[in-house]
mmCIF file of the N, C-alpha and C atoms, coordinates in Angstrom:
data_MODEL
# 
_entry.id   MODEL 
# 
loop_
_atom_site.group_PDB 
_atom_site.id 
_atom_site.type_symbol 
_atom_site.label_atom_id 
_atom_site.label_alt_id 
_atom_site.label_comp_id 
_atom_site.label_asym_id 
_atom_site.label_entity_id 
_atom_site.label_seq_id 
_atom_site.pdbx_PDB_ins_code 
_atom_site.Cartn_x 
_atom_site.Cartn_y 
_atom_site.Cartn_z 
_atom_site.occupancy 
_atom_site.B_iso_or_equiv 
_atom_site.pdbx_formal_charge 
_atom_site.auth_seq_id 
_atom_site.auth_comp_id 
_atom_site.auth_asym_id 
_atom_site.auth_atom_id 
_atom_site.pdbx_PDB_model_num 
ATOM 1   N N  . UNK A 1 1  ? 190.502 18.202  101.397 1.00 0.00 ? 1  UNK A N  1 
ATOM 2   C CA . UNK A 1 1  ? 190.897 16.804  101.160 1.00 0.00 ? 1  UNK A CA 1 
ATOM 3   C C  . UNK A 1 1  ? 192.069 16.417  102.069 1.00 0.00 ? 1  UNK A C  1 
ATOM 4   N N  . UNK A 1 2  ? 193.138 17.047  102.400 1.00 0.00 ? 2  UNK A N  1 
ATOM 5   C CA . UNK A 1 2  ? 194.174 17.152  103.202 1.00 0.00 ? 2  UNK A CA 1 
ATOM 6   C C  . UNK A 1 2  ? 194.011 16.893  104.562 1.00 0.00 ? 2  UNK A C  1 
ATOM 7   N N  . UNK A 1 3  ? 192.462 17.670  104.878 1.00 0.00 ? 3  UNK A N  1 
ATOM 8   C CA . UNK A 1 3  ? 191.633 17.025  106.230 1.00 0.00 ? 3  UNK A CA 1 
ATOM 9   C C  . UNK A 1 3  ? 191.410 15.592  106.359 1.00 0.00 ? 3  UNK A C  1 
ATOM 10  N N  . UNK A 1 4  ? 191.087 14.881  105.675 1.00 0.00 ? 4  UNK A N  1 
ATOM 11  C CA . UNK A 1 4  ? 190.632 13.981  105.550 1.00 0.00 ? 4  UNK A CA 1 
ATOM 12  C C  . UNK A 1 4  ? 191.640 12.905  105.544 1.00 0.00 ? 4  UNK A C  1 
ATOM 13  N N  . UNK A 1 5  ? 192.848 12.989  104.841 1.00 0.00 ? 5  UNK A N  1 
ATOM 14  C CA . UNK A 1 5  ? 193.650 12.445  104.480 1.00 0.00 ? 5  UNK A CA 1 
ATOM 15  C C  . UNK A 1 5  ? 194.400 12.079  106.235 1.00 0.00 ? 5  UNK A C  1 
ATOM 16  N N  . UNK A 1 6  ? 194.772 13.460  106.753 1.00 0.00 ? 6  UNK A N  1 
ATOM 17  C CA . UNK A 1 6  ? 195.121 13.322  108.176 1.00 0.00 ? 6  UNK A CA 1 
ATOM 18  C C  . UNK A 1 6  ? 194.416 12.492  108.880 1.00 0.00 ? 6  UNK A C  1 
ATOM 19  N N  . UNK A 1 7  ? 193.316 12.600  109.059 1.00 0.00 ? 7  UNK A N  1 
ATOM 20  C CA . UNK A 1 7  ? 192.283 11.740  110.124 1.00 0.00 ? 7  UNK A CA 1 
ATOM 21  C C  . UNK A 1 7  ? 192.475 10.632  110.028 1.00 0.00 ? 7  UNK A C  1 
ATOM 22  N N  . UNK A 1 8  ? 192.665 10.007  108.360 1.00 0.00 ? 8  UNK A N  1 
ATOM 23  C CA . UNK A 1 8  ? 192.662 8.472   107.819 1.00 0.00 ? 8  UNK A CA 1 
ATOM 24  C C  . UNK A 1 8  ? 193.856 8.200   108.443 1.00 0.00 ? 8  UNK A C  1 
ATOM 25  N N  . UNK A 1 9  ? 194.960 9.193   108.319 1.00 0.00 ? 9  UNK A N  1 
ATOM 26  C CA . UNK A 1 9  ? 196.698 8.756   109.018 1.00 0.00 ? 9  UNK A CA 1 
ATOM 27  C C  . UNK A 1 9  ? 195.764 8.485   110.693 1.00 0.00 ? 9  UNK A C  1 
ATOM 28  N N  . UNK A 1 10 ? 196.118 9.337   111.314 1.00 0.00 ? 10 UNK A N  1 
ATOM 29  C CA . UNK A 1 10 ? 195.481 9.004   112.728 1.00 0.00 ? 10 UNK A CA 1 
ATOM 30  C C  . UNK A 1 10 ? 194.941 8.140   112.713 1.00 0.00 ? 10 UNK A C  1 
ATOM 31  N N  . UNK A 1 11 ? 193.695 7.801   112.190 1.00 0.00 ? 11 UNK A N  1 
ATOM 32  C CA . UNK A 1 11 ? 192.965 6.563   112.586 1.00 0.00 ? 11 UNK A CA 1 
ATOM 33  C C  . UNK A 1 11 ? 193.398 5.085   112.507 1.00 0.00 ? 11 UNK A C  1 
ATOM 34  N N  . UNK A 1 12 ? 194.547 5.453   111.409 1.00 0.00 ? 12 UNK A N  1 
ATOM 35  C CA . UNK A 1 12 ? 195.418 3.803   110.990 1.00 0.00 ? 12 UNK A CA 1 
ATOM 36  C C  . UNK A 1 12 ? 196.335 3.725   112.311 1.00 0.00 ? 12 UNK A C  1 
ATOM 37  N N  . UNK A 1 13 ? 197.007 4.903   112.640 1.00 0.00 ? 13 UNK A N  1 
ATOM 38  C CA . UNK A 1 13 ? 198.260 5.099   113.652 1.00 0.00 ? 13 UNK A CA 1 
ATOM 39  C C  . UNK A 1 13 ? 197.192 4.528   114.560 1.00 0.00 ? 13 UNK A C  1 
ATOM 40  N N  . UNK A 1 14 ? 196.283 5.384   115.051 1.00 0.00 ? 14 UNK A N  1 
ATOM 41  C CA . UNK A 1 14 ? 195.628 4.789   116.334 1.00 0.00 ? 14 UNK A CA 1 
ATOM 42  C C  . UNK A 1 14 ? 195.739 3.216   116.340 1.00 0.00 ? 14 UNK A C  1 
ATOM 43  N N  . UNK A 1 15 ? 195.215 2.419   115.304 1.00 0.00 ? 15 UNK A N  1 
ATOM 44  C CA . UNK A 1 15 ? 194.719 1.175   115.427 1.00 0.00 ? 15 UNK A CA 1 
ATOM 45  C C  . UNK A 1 15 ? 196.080 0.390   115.632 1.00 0.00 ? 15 UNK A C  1 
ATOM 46  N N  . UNK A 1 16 ? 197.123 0.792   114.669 1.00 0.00 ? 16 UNK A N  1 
ATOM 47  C CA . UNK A 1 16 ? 198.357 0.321   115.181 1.00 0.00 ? 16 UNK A CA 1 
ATOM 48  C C  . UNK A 1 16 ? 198.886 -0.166  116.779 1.00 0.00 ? 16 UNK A C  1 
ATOM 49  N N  . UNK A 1 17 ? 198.567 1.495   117.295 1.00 0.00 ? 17 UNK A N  1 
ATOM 50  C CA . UNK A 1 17 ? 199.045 1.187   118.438 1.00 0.00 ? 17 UNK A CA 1 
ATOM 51  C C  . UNK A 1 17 ? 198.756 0.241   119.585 1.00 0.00 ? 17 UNK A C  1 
ATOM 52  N N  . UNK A 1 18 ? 196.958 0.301   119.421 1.00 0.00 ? 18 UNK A N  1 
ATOM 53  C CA . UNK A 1 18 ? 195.951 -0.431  119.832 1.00 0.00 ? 18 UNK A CA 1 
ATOM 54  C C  . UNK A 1 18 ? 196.152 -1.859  119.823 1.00 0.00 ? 18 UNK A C  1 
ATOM 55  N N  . UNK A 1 19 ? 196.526 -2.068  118.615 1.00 0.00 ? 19 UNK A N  1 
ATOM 56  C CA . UNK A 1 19 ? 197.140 -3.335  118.209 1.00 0.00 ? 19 UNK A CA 1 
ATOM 57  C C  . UNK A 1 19 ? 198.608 -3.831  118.772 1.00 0.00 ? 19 UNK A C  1 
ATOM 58  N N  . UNK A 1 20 ? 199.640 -3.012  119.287 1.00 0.00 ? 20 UNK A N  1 
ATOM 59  C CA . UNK A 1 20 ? 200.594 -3.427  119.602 1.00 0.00 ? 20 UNK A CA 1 
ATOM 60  C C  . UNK A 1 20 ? 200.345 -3.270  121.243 1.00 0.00 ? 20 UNK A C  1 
ATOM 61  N N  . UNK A 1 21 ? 199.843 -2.719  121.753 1.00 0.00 ? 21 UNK A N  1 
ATOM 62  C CA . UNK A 1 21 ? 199.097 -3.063  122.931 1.00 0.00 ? 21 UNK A CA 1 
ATOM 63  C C  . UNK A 1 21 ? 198.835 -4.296  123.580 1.00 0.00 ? 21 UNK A C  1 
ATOM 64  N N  . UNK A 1 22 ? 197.485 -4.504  122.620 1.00 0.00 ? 22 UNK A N  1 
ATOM 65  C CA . UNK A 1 22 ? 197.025 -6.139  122.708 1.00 0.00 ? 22 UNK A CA 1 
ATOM 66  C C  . UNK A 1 22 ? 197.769 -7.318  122.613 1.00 0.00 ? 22 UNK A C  1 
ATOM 67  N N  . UNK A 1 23 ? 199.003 -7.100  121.594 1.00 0.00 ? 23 UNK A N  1 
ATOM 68  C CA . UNK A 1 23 ? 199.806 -8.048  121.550 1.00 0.00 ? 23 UNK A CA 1 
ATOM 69  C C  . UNK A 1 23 ? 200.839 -8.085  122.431 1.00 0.00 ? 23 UNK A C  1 
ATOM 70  N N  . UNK A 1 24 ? 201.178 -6.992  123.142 1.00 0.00 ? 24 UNK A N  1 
ATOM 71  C CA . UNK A 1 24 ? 201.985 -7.003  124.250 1.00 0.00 ? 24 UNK A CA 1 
ATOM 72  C C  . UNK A 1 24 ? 201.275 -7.165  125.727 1.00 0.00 ? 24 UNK A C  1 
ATOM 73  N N  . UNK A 1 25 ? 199.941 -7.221  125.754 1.00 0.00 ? 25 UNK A N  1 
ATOM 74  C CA . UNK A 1 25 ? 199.055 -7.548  126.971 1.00 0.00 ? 25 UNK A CA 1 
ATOM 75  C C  . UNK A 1 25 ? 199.034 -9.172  126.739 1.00 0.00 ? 25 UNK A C  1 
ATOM 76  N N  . UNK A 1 26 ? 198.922 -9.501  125.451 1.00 0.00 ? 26 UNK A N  1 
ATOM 77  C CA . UNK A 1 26 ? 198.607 -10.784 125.224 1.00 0.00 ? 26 UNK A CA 1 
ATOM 78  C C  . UNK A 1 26 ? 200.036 -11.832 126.111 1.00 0.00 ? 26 UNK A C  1 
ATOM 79  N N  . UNK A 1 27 ? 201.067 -11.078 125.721 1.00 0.00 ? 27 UNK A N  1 
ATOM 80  C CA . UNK A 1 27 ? 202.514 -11.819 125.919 1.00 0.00 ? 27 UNK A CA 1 
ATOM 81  C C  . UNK A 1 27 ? 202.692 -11.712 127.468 1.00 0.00 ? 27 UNK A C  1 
ATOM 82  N N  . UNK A 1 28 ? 202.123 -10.591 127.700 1.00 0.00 ? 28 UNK A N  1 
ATOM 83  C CA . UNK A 1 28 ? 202.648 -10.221 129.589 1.00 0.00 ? 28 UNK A CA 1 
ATOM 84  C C  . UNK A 1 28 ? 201.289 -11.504 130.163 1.00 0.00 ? 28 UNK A C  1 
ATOM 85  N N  . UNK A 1 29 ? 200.144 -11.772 130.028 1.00 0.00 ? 29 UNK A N  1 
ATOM 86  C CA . UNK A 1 29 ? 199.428 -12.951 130.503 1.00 0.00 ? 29 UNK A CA 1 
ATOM 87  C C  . UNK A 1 29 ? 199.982 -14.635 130.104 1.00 0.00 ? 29 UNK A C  1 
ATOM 88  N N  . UNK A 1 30 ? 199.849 -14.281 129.053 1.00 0.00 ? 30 UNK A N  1 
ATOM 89  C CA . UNK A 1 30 ? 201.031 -15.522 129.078 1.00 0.00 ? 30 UNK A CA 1 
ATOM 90  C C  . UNK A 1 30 ? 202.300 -15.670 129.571 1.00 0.00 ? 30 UNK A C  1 
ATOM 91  N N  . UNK A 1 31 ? 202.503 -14.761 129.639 1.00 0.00 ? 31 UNK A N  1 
ATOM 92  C CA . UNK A 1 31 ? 203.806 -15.099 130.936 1.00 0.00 ? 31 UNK A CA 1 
ATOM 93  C C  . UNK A 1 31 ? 203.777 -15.447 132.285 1.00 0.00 ? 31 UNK A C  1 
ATOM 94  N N  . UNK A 1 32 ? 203.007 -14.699 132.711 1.00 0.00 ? 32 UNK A N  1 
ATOM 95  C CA . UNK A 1 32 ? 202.102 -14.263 133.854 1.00 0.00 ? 32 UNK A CA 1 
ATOM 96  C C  . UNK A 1 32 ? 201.611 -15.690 134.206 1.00 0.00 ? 32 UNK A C  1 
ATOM 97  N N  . UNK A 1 33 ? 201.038 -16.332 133.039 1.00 0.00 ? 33 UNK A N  1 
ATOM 98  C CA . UNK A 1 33 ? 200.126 -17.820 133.123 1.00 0.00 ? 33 UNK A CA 1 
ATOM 99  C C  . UNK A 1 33 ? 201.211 -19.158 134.060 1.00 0.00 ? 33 UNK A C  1 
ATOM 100 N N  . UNK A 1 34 ? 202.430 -18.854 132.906 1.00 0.00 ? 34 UNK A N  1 
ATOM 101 C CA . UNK A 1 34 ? 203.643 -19.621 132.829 1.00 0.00 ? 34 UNK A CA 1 
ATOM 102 C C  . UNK A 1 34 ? 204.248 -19.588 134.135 1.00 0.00 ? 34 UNK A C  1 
ATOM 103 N N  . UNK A 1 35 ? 204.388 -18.135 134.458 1.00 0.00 ? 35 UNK A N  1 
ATOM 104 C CA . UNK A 1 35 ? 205.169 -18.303 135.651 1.00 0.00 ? 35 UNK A CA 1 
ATOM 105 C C  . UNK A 1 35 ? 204.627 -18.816 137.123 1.00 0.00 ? 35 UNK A C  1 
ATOM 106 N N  . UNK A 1 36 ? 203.116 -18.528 136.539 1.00 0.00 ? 36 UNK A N  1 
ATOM 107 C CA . UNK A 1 36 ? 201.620 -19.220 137.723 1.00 0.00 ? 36 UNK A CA 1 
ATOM 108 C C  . UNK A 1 36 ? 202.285 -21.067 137.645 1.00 0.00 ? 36 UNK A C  1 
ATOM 109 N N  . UNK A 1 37 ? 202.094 -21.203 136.972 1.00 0.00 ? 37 UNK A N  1 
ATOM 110 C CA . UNK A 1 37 ? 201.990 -23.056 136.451 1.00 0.00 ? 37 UNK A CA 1 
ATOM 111 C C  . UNK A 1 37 ? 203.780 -23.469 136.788 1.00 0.00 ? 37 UNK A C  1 
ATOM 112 N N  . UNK A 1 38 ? 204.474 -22.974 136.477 1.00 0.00 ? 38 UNK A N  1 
ATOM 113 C CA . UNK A 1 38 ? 205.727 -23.093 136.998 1.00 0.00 ? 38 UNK A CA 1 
ATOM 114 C C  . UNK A 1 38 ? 206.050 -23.403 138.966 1.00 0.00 ? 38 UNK A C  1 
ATOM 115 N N  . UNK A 1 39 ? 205.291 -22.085 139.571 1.00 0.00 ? 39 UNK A N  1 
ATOM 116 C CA . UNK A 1 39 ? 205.323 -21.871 140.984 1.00 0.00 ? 39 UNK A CA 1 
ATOM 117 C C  . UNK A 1 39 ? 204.493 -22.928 141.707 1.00 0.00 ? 39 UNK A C  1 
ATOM 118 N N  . UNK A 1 40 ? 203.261 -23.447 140.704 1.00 0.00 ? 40 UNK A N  1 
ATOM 119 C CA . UNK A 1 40 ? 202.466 -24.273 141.542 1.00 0.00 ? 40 UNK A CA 1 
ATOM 120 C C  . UNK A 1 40 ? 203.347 -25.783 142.047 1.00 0.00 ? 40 UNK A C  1 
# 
């Protein structure tokens, strides 16, 4: 059961990170966008 229990930790951690990823890819294009539209 202890097996199992680990994997479920990992698999939440994974998605976490996955998730703070995306939201920090999300922020670097929008910036990215901003600083496009700014220069034009």
């Amino acid at each position: 059961m202890e097996n199992v229990k680990a994997t479920a930790t990992d698999a939440a951690q994974n998605v976490k990170t996955e998730g703070q990823y995306a939201a920090t890819d999300v922020k670097d294009r929008a910036t990215d966008a901003k600083d496009n539209i700014q220069n034009t």
